[in-house]
Structure formats: C-alpha cells, structure tokens
N, C-alpha and C positions, 0 to 999 in steps of 0.2 A: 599637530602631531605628524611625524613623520611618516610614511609608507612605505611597507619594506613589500612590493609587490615586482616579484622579477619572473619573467617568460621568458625561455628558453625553446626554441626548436631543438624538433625528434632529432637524435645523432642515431639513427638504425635505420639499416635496411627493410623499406618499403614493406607490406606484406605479401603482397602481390607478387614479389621478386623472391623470396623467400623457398626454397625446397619446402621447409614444411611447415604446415601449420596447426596448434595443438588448438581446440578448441574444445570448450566442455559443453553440453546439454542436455539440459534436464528434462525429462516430460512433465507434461501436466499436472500428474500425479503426484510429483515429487516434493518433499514437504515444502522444500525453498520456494518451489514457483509458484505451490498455492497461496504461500503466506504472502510474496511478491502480486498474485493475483487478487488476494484477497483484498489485501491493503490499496490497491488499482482501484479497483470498486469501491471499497467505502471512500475513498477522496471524491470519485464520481459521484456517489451517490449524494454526499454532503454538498458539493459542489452544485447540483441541480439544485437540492432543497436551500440552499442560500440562494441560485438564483432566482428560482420560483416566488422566493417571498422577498427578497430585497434588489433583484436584477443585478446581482455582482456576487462574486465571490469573494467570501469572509474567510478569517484565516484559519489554517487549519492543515495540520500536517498527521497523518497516518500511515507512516512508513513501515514502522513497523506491526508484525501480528507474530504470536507465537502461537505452535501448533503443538500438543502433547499426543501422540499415540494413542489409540485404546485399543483392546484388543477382540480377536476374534480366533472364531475358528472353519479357518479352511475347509473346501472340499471342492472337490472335481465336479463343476460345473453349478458350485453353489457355498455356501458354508453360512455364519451367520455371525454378525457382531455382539463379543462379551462385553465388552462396555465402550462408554462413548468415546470419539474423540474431543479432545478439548482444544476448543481455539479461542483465546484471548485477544482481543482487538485493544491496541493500546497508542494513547497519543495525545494528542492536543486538538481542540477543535473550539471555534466560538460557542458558547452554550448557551448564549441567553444572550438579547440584542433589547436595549432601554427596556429591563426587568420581564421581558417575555422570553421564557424558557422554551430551549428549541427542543423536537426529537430528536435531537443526533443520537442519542443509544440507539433506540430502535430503528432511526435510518440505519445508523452503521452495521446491525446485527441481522437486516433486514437481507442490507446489500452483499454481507459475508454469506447467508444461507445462498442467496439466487447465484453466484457463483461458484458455489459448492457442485451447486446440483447440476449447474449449465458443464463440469469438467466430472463431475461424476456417479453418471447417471444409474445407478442401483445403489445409492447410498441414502439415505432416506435422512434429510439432515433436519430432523423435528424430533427422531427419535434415537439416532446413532452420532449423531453431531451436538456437543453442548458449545455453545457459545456464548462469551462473556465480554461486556466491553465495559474497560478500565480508561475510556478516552476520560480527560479531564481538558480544564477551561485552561485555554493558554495562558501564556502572560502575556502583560496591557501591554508591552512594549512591542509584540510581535503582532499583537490585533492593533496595535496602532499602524503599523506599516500597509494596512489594508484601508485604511482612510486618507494616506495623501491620494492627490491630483494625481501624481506621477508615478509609476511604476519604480519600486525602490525594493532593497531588501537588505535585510540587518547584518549585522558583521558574522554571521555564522555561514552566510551564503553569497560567498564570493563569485561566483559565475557557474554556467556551465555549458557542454561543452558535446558534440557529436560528430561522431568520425563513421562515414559509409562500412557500413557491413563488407567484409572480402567475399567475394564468390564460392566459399565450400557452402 
C-alpha cells in the first residue's frame, strides 16, 4: 500500500515577531478544562493501577468526559446546590487481563472525585457531584498494540507533536 504522508513547513510569521497575539484561557473552573483535567487523572489513575499490578501500561484511552450543569442557588458569601452536577467518564480502557476483572470504574470515578475537590474546594463531590463512568473494554486490535516489544501505534495515531509556549 501506498503512503500519502506529506510535511510541509509553517509559511507564517514567527509568533514571537508578530504585533499581536490572540490567546484564549480558561480557568480551572471552566467546564472544558475540568473535563480536560478530569480525563488527565483518570488516565493517571488507570495508568498506575496497571502499573502496580502488571508493571506496564495497558491500553486505554480517556479523552474524553462530559460534564452536565446542576443547579444552584446563589448568594453573597454562600448559596447552596439544587441538584447535582453530572460528569460522565467515557472511553476505552482494558478491563479484565486473562479473565481477571479490573477496578477501572471505581479507579476512574475515584480519580474524577479527588480532582474535583483538589480544583474546587467548597463543592462536596459525594453529595453535589454525580459521577458516571461509561468506560467500556477496548478493541483487541488496540490492546494488542500494548503487547509488542516495540513501541508502535495504530493507523488512528500518526504522531504527535509540541511547539514551546510564546512568552505572554
């Protein structure tokens, strides 16, 4: 089979050389970066509990998490949560290695509360946070790429890639 893989250098001006630069960020709080933080953690979290039990890491991808809003009701220097919010944890992860079933829910649901609470701290995530995880078992062809010798990765993951942060 043939390869249609072509690289091209940047044709634009430098950033650094640039009048201005538009940059967006979000705080902690914000739904994207907790769902971003959330899903950070449960891969850590999976990540150790494969290494703890088999000294390697098993496959397992948790990218994404959705977060639903619950609501509350405000006030000056207090107010109190109407219902919960809802975070879904959803992905693939190995779940069972020669017929023994792993925690992963409850790691992964584990590692979403403790970073809940680590980014925000008067939220009580036992009782104003519901958490769901829909991880399911990968497919054998993506846990397979976790047992060669050599580091390798399926045709969905062509490389990647990091450029130094600019100075604002």
């Amino acid at each position: 089979m043939a390869r249609n893989i072509q690289v091209e250098p940047l044709r634009t001006m430098h950033i650094e050389e640039q009048t201005v630069e538009l940059v967006e960020r979000k705080g902690l709080g914000h739904p994207d970066s907790m769902a971003d933080g959330i899903s950070e953690s449960v891969s850590q979290a999976l990540s150790r509990m494969y290494l703890d039990e088999y000294n390697r890491i098993l496959h397992h991808n948790t990218d994404e998490t959705q977060i639903v809003g619950g609501g509350s009701e405000p006030k000056f220097g207090g107010g109190r949560v109407t219902s919960p919010i809802y975070i879904l944890l959803v992905g693939r992860a190995t779940t069972e290695v020669n017929g023994e079933k792993l925690p992963f829910r409850q790691t992964a649901i584990d590692a979403g509360k403790k970073y809940v609470s680590s980014i925000a701290a008067h939220l009580d995530v036992d009782k104003d946070v519901e958490f769901d995880c829909k991880i399911g078992q990968g497919s054998i062809d993506l846990r397979g790429v976790f047992d060669q010798k050599s580091v390798l990765s399926n045709d969905t993951s062509f490389g990647v890639g990091f450029a130094p942060f600019s100075d604002t």
